[in-house]
C-alpha positions, 0 to 999 in steps of 0.5 A: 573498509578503508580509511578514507572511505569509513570517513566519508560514510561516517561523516553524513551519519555524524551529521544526521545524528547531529541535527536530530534525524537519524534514519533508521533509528528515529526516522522513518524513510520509505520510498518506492519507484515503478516504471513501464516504459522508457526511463533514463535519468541521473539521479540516480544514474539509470537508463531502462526500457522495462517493467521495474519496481523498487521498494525501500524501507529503513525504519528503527526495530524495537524490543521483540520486533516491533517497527513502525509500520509502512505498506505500498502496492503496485499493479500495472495492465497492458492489453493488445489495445495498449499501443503505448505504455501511457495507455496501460492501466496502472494504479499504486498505494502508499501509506505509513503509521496508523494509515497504512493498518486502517489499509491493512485491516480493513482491506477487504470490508466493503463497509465504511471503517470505524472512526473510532476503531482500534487502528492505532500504530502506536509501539509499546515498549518497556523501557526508553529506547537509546542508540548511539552513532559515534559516540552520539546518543540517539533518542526517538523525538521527544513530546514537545519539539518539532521536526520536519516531515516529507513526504512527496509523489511523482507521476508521470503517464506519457513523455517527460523531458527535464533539465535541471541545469547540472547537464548543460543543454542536456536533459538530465531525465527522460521518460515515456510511459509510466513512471511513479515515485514515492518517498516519505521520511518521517520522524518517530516520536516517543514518551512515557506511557502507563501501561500494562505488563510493565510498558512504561514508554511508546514510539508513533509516527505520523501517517500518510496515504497517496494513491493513484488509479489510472486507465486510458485508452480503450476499454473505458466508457464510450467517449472516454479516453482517460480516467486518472485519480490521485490522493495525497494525504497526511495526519488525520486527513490520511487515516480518515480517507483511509476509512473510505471503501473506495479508496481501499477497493483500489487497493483490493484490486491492486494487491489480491487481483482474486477480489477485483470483481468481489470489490466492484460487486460489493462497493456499488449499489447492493442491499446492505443485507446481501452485501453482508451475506455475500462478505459472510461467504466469502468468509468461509473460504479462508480458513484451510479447513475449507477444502478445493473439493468442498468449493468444487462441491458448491460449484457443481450444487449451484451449476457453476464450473471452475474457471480455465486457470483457476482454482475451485475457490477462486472460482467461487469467490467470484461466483460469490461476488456477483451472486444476486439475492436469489443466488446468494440463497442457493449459495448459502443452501450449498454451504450448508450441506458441504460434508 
């Protein structure tokens, strides 16, 4: 690297590190985009017909891998009757700090979380954790201060004209169809703790949580052109939503398409006894000990084939999602006589 271009990356990182907020070591900058569609913009320069995600997360690593914990998904489906991108049905999460593992825990449970369960995001370390950037010790936000928190979205489902005025009578960006974007920067904080085996120092961040689910065109209801739901949440409002099944059964369908039908069975109105019967099954295709040929065992002992495309236990987990009182019985009658 030459002179000139070392002072110009180290003067922006001399300046962060000056007033306080030093990505990567004591804030936390996650950010997302996808797009579908047509996109031409300047910030950053960029001009694509596509189907494109990007994902970016910095965030400072503690003693033995530890970092603060981000999640994001994406997932976007067009059918023949999707004539313009605007009409595909597309859906996003977005999460960070004890969010993003309340997501991540309860991923699959049909059953509202625990507000007082153990999601905590919360880094226990042995020692104070310090860096430096260019001679400028760099320590996490102390207990006591304040510091900035952003965290913005950006959806567009359609066509997008803006000027900015940096281009004149240009405009600056362009889109037509899908087009999402994320980004949160948050600071991380820590202190001295008491803990076991010797922890005397912890690191935590704030959560967030914005997801969106959108369909249009046909394939809704009849008379129903458009369904578009968004949430936006940040601190307690973000981990108590995050509690809520029916904002992770989109995320369900969004990140294990496997489960979509499982989550539309187990999040609308069943017994709570089936319910529970049916998640205990499923339960026990996980494990590896569970072979293909045993699913293709209780397939054929209940009179169900395996799905064109997918495996046995594919195939069971969706037999398993719409099984009614009476076949839950005769499924779990066929478990039980797996050999």
């Amino acid at each position: 690297m030459n002179r000139p271009t070392y002072v110009m990356t180290a003067l922006p990182m001399l300046a962060l590190a000056l007033s306080g907020c030093a990505i990567g070591y004591n804030h936390t900058v996650f950010g997302t985009k996808s797009n579908f569609g047509l996109d031409i913009d300047t910030k950053p320069p960029t001009a694509e017909v596509s189907l494109a995600r990007r994902e970016m997360a910095i965030a400072p690593t503690f003693e033995n891998g530890q970092t603060t914990p981000v999640m994001a998904s994406f997932a976007l489906a067009a059918d023949a009757e999707a004539t313009f991108p605007m009409f595909a049905a597309y859906s996003s999460t977005f999460s960070g700090g004890d969010a993003a593992v309340i997501m991540a825990t309860l991923f699959a449970s049909p059953d509202i979380g625990n507000p007082v369960g153990d999601y905590s995001s919360v880094i226990s370390l042995r020692s104070a954790p310090t860096n430096s950037i260019l001679c400028k010790t760099i320590t996490l936000q102390r207990p006591g201060t304040m510091h900035p928190f952003a965290f913005a979205t950006d959806t567009t489902a359609g066509l997008k004209i803006a000027w900015s005025g940096t281009t004149g009578q240009y405009p600056d960006t362009i889109r037509f169809g899908v087009n999402r974007k994320e980004l949160a920067l948050a600071p991380v904080f820590g202190g001295e703790t008491n803990g076991p085996n010797g922890v005397t120092h912890a690191a935590h961040m704030p959560s967030f949580l914005a997801t969106v689910d959108h369909s249009g065109g046909a394939g809704l209801a009849p008379g129903l052109r458009y369904k578009h739901l968004q949430f936006f949440a940040t601190g307690k409002a973000a981990e108590k939503l995050a509690l809520q099944p029916a904002v992770r059964q989109a995320m369900i369908m969004r990140l294990d398409p496997l489960t979509a039908d499982f989550a539309k069975a187990t999040l609308t109105a069943v017994a709570p006894e089936l319910q529970a019967r049916r998640v205990a099954l499923i339960k026990r295709l996980d494990p590896p000990s569970f072979t293909e040929a045993q699913a293709k065992q209780v397939l054929d002992a209940t009179g169900h084939a395996v799905e064109s495309g997918k495996t046995a236990k594919q195939s069971l987990r969706i037999v398993l999602s719409r099984a009614d009182e009476e076949a839950v019985k005769t499924l779990e009658t066929a478990f039980n006589n797996v050999r």
